[in-house]
PDB file of N, CA, C and O in Angstrom:
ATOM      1  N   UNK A   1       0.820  -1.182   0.000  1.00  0.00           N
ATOM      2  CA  UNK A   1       0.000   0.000   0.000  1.00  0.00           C
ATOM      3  C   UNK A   1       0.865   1.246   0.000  1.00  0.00           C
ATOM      4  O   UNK A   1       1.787   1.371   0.805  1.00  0.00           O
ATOM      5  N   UNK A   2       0.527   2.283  -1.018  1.00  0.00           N
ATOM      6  CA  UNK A   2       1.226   3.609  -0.569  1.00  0.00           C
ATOM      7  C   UNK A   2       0.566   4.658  -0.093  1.00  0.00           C
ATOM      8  O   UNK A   2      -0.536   4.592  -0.638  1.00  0.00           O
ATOM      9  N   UNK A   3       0.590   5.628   0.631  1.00  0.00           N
ATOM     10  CA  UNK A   3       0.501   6.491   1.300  1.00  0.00           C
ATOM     11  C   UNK A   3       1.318   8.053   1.189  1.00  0.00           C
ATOM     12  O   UNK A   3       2.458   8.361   1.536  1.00  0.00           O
ATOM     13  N   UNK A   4      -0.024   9.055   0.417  1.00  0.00           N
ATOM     14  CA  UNK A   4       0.487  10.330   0.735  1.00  0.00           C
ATOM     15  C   UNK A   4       0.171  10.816   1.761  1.00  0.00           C
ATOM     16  O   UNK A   4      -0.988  10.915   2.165  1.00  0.00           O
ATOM     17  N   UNK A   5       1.638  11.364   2.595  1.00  0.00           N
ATOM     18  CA  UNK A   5       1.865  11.758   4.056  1.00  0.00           C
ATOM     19  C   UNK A   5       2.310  13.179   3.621  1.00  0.00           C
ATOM     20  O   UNK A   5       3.128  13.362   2.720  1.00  0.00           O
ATOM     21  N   UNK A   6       1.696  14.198   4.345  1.00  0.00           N
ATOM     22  CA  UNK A   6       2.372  15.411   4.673  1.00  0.00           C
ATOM     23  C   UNK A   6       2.892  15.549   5.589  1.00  0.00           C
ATOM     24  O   UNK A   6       2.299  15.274   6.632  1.00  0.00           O
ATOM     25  N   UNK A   7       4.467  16.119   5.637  1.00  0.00           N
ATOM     26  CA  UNK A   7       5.102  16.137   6.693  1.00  0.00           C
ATOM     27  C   UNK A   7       5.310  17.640   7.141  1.00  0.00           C
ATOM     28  O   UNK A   7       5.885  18.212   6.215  1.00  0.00           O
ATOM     29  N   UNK A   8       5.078  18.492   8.167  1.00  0.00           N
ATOM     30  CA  UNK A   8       5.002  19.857   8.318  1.00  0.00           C
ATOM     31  C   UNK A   8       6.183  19.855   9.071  1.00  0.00           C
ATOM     32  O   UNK A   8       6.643  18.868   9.644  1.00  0.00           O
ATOM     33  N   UNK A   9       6.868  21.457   9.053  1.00  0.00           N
ATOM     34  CA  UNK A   9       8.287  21.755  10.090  1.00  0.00           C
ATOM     35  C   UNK A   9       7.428  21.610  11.066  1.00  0.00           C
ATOM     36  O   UNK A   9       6.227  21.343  11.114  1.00  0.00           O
ATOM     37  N   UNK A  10       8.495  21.897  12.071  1.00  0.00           N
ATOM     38  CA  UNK A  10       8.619  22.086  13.170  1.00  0.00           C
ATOM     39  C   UNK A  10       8.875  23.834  13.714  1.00  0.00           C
ATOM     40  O   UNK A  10       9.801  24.447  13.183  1.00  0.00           O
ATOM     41  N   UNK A  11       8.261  24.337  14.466  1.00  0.00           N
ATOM     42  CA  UNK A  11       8.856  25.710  14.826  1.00  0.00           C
ATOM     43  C   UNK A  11       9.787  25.578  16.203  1.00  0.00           C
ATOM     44  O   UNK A  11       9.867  24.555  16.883  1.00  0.00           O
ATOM     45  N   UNK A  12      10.319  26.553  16.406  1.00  0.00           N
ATOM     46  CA  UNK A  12      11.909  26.371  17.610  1.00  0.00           C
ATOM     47  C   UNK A  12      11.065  25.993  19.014  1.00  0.00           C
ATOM     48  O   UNK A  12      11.443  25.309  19.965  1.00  0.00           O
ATOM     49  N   UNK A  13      10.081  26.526  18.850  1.00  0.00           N
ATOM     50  CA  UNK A  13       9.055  26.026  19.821  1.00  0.00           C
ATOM     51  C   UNK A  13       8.667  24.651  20.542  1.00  0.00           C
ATOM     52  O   UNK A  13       8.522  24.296  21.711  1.00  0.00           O
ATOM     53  N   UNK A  14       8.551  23.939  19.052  1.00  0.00           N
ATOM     54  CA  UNK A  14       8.388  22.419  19.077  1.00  0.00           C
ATOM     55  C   UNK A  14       7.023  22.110  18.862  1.00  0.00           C
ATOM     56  O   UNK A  14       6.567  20.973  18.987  1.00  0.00           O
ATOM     57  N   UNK A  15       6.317  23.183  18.517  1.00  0.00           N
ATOM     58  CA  UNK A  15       5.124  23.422  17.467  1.00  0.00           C
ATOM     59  C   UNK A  15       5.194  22.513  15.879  1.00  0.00           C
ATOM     60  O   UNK A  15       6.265  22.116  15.418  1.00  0.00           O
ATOM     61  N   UNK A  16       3.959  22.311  15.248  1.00  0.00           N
ATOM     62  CA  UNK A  16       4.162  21.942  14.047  1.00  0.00           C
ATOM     63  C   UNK A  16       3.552  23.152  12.827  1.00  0.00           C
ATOM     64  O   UNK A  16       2.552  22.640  12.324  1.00  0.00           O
ATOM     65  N   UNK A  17       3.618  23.515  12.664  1.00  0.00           N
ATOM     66  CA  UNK A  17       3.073  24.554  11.444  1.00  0.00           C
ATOM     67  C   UNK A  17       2.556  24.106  10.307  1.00  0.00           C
ATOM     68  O   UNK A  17       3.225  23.810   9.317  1.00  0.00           O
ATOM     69  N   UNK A  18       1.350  24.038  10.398  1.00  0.00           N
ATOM     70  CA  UNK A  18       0.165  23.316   9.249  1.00  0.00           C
ATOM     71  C   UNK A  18      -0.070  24.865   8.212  1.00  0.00           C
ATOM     72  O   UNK A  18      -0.253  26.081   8.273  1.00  0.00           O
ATOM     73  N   UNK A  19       0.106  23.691   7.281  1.00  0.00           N
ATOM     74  CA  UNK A  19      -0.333  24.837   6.129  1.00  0.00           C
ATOM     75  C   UNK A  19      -2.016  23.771   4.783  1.00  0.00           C
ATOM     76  O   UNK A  19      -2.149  22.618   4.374  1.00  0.00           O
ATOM     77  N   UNK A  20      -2.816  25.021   4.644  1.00  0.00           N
ATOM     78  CA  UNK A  20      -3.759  23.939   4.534  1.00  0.00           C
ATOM     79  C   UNK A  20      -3.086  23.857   2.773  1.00  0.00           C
ATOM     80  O   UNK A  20      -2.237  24.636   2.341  1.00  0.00           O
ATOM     81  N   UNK A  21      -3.791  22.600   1.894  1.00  0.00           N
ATOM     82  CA  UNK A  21      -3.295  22.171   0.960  1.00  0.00           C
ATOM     83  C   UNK A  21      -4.076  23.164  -0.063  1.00  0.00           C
ATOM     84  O   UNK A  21      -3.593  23.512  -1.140  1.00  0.00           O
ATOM     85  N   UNK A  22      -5.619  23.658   0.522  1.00  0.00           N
ATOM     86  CA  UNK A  22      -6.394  24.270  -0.440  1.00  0.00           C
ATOM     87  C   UNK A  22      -5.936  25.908  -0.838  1.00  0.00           C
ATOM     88  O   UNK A  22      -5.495  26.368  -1.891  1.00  0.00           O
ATOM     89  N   UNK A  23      -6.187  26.443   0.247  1.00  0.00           N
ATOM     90  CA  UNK A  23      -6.165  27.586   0.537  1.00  0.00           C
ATOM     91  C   UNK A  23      -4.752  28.161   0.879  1.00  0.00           C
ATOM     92  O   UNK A  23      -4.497  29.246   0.357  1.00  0.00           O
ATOM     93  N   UNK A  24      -3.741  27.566   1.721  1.00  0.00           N
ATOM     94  CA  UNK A  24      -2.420  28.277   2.324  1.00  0.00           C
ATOM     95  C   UNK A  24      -2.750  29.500   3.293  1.00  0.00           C
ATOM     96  O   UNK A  24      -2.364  30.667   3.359  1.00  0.00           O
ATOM     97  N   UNK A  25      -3.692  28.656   4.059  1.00  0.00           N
ATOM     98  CA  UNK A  25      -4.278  29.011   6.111  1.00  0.00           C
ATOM     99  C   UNK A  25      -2.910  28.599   6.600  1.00  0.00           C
ATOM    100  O   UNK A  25      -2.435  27.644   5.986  1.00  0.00           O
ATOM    101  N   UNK A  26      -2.216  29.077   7.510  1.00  0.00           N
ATOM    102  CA  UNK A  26      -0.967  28.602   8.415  1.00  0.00           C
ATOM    103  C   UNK A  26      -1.859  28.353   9.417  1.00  0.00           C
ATOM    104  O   UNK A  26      -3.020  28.761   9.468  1.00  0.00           O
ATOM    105  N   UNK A  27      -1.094  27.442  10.481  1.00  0.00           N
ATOM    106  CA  UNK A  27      -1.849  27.178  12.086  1.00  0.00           C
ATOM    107  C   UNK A  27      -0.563  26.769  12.712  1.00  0.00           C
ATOM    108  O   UNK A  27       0.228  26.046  12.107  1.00  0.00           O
ATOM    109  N   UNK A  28      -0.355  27.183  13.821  1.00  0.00           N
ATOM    110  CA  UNK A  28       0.437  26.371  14.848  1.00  0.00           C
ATOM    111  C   UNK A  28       0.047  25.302  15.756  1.00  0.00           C
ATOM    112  O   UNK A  28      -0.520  25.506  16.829  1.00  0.00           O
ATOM    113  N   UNK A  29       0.358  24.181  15.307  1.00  0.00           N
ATOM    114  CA  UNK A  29      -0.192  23.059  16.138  1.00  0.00           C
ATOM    115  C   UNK A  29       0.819  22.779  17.160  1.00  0.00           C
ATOM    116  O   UNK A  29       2.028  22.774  16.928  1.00  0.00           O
ATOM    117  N   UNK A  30       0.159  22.495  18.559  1.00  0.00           N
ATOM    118  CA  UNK A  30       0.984  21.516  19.464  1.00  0.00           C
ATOM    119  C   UNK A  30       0.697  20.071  19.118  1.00  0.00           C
ATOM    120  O   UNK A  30      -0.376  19.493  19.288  1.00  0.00           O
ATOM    121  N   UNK A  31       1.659  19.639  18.678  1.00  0.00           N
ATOM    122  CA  UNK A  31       1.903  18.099  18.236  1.00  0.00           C
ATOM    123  C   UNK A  31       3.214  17.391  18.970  1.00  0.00           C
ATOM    124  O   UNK A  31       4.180  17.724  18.282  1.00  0.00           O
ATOM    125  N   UNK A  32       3.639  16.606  20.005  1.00  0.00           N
ATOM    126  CA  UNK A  32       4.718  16.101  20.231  1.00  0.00           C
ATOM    127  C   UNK A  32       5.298  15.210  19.568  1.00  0.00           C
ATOM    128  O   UNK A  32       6.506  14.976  19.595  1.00  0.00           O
ATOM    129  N   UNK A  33       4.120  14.413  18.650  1.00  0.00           N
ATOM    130  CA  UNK A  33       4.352  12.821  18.043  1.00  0.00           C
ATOM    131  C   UNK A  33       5.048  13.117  16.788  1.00  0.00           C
ATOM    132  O   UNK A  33       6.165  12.837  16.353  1.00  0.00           O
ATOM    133  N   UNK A  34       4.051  13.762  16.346  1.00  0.00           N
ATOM    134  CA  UNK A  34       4.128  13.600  14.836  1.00  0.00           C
ATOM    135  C   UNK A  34       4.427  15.427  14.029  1.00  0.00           C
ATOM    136  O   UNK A  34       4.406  16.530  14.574  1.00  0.00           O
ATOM    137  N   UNK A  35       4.649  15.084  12.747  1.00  0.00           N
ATOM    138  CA  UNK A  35       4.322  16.291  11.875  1.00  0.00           C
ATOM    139  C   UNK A  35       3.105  16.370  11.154  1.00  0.00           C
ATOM    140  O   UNK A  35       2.659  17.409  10.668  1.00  0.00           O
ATOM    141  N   UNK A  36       2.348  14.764  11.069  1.00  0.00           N
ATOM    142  CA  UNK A  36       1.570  14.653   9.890  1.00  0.00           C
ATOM    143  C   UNK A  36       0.093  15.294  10.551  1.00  0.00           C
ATOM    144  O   UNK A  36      -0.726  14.482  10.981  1.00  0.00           O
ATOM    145  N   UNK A  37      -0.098  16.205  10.592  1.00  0.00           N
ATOM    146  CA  UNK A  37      -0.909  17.207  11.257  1.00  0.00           C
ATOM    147  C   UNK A  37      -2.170  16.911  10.273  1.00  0.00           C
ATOM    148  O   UNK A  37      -1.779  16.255   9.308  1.00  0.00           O
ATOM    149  N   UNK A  38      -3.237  17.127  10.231  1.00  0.00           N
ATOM    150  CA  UNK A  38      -4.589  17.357   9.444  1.00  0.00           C
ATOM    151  C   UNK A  38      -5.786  18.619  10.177  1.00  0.00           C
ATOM    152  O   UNK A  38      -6.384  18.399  11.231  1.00  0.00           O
ATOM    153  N   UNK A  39      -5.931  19.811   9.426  1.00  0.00           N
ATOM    154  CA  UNK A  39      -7.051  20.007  10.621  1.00  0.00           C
ATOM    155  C   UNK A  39      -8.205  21.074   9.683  1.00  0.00           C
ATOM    156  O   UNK A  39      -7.934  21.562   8.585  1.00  0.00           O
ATOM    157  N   UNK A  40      -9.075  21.203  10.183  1.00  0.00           N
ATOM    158  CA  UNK A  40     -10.390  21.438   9.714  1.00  0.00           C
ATOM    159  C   UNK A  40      -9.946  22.735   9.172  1.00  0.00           C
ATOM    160  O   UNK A  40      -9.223  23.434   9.882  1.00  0.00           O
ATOM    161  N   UNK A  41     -10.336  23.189   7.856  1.00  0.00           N
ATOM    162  CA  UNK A  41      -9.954  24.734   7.520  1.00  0.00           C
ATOM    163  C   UNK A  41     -11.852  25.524   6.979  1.00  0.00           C
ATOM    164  O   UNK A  41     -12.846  24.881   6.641  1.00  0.00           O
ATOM    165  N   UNK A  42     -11.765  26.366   7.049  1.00  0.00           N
ATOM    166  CA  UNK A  42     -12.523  27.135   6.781  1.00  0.00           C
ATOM    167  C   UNK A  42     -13.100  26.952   4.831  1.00  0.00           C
ATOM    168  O   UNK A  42     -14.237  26.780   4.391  1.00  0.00           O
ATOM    169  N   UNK A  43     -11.961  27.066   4.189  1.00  0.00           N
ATOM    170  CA  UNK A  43     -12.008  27.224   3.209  1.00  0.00           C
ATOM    171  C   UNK A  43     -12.755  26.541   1.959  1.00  0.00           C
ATOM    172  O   UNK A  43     -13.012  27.049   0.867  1.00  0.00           O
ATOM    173  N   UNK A  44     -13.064  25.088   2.487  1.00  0.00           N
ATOM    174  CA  UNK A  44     -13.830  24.127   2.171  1.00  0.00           C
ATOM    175  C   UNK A  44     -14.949  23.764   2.828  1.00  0.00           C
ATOM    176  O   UNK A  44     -15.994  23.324   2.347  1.00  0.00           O
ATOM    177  N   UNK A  45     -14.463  24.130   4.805  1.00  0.00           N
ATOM    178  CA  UNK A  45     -15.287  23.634   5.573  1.00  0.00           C
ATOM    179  C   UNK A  45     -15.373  21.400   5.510  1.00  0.00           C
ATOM    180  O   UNK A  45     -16.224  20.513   5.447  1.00  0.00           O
ATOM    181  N   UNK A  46     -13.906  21.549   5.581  1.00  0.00           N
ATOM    182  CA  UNK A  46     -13.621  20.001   5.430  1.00  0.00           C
ATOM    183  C   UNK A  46     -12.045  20.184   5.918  1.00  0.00           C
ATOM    184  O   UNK A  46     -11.443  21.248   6.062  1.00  0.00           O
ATOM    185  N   UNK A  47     -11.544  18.811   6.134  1.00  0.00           N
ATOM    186  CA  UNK A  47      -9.563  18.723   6.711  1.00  0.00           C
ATOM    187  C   UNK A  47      -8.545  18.785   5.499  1.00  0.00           C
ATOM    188  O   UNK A  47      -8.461  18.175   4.433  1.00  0.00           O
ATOM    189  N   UNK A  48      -8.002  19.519   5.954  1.00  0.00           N
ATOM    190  CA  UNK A  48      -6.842  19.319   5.196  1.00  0.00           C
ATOM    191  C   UNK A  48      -5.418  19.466   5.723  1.00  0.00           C
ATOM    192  O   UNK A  48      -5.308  20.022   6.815  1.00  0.00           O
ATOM    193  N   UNK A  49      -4.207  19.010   5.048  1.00  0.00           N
ATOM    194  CA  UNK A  49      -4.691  18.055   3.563  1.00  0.00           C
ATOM    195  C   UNK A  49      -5.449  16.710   4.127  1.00  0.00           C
ATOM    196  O   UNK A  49      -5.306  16.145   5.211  1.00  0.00           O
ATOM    197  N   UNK A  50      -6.233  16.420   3.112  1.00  0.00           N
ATOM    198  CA  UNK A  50      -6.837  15.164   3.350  1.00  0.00           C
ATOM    199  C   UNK A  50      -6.177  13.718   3.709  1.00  0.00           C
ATOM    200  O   UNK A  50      -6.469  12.805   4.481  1.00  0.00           O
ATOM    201  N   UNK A  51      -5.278  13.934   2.889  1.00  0.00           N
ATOM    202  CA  UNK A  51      -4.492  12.570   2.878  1.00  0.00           C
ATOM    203  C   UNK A  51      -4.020  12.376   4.148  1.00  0.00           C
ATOM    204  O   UNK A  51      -3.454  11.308   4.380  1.00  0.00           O
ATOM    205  N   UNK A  52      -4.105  12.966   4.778  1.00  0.00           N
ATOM    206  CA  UNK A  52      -3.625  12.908   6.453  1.00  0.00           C
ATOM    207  C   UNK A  52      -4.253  12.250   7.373  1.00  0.00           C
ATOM    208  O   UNK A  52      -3.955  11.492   8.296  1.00  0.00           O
ATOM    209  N   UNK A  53      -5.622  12.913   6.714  1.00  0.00           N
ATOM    210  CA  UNK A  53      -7.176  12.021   7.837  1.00  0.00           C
ATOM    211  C   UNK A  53      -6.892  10.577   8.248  1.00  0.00           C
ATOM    212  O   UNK A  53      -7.165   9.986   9.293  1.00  0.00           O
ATOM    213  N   UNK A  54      -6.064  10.036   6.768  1.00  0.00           N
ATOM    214  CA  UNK A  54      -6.152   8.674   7.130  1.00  0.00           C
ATOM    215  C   UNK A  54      -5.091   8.226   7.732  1.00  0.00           C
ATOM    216  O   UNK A  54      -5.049   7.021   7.981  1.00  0.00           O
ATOM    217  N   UNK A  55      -3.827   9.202   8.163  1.00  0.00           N
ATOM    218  CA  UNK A  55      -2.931   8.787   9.097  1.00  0.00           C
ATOM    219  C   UNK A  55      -4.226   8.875  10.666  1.00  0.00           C
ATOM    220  O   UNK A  55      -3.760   7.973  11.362  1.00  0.00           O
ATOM    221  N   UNK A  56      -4.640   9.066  10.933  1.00  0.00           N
ATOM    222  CA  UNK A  56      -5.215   9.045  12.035  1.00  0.00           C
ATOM    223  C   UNK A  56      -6.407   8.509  12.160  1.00  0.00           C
ATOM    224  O   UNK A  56      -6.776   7.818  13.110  1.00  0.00           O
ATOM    225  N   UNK A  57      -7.168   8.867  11.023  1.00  0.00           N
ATOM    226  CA  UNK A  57      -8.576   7.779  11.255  1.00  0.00           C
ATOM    227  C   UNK A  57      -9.254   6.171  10.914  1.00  0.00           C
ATOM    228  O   UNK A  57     -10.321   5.568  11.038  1.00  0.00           O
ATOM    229  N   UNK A  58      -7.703   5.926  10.349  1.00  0.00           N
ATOM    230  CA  UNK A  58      -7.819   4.908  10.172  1.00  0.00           C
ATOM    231  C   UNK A  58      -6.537   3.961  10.860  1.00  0.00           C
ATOM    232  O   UNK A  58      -6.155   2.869  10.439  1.00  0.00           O
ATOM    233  N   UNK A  59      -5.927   4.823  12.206  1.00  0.00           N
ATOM    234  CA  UNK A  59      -4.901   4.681  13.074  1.00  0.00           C
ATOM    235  C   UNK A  59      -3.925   4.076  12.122  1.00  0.00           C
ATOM    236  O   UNK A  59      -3.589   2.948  12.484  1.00  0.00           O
ATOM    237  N   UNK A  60      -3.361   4.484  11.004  1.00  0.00           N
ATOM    238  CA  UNK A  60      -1.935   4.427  10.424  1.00  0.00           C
ATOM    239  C   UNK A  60      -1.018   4.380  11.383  1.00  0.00           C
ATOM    240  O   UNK A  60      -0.198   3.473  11.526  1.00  0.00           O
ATOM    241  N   UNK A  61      -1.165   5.634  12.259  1.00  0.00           N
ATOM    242  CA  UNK A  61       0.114   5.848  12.621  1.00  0.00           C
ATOM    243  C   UNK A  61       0.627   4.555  13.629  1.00  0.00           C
ATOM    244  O   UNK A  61       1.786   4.332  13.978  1.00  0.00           O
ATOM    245  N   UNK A  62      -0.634   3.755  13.993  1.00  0.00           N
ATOM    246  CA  UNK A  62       0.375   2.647  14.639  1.00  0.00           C
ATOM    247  C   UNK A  62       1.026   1.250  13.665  1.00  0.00           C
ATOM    248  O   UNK A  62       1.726   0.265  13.899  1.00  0.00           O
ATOM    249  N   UNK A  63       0.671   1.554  13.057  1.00  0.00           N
ATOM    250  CA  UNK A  63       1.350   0.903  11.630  1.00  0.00           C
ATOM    251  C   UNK A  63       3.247   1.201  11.674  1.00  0.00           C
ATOM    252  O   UNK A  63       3.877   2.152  11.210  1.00  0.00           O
ATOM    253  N   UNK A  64       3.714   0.048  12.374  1.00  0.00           N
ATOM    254  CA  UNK A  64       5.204  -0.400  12.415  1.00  0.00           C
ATOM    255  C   UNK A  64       6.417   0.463  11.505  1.00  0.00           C
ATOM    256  O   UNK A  64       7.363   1.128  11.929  1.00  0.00           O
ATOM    257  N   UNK A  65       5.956   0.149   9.980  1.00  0.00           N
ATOM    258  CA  UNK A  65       6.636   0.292   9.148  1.00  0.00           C
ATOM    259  C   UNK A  65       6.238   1.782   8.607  1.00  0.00           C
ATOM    260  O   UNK A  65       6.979   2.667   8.178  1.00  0.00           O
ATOM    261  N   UNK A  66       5.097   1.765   8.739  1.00  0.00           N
ATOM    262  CA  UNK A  66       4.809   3.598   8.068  1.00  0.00           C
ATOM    263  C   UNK A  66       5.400   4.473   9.452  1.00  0.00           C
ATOM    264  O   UNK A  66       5.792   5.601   9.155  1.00  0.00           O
ATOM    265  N   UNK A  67       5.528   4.078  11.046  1.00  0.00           N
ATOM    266  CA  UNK A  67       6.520   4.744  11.807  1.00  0.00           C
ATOM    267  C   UNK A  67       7.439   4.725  11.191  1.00  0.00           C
ATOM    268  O   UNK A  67       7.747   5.833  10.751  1.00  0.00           O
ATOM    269  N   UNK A  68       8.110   3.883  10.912  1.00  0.00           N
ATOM    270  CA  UNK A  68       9.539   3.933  10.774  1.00  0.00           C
ATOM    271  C   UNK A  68      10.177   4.509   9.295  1.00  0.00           C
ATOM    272  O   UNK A  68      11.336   4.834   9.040  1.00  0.00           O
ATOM    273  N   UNK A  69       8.865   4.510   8.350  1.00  0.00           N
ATOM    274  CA  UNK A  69       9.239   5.576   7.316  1.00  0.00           C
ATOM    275  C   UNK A  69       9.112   6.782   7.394  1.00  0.00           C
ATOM    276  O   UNK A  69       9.602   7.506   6.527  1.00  0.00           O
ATOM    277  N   UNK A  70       8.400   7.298   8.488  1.00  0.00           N
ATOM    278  CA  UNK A  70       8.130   9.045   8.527  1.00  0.00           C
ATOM    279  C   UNK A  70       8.270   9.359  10.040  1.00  0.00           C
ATOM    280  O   UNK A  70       7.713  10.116  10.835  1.00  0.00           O
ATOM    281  N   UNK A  71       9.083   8.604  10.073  1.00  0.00           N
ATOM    282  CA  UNK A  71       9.959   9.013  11.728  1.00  0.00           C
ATOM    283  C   UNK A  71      10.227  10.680  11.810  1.00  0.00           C
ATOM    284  O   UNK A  71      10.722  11.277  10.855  1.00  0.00           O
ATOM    285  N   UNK A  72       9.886  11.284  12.917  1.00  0.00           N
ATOM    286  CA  UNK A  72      10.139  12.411  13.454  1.00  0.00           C
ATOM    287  C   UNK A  72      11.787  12.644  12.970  1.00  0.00           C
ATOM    288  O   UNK A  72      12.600  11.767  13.258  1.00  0.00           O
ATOM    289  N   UNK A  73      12.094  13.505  12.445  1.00  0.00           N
ATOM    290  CA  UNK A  73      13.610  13.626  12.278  1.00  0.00           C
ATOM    291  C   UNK A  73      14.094  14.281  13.539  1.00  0.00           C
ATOM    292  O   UNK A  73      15.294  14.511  13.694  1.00  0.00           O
TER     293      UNK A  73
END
């Protein structure tokens, strides 16, 4: 199976900085885990980016091998 993952920086903070895929909304997320952030934007009135939803709603992220490909750098 492949999987498009968005991976967002990090700010010095230790914030993640979501940018939406539609529009280019910034957000500062507190995230410790991950980068692959998803979150509701205005602009559609739906998540974005989408492809993300399914790191989480379909619990990817405890998926072994997709950790260990999009490991926190």
């Amino acid at each position: 199976m492949k999987y498009e993952l968005f991976l967002f920086p990090r700010l010095e903070n230790g914030n993640v900085l979501w940018t939406c895929d539609n529009c280019g909304n910034t957000g500062d997320v507190s995230a410790s885990k991950t980068r692959a952030v998803a979150l509701y934007c205005v602009c559609t009135n739906s998540v974005h980016p989408e492809c993300n939803t399914e790191w989480y709603c379909k619990g990817l992220y405890h998926d072994k091998e997709l950790k260990k490909k999009y490991k926190d750098e």
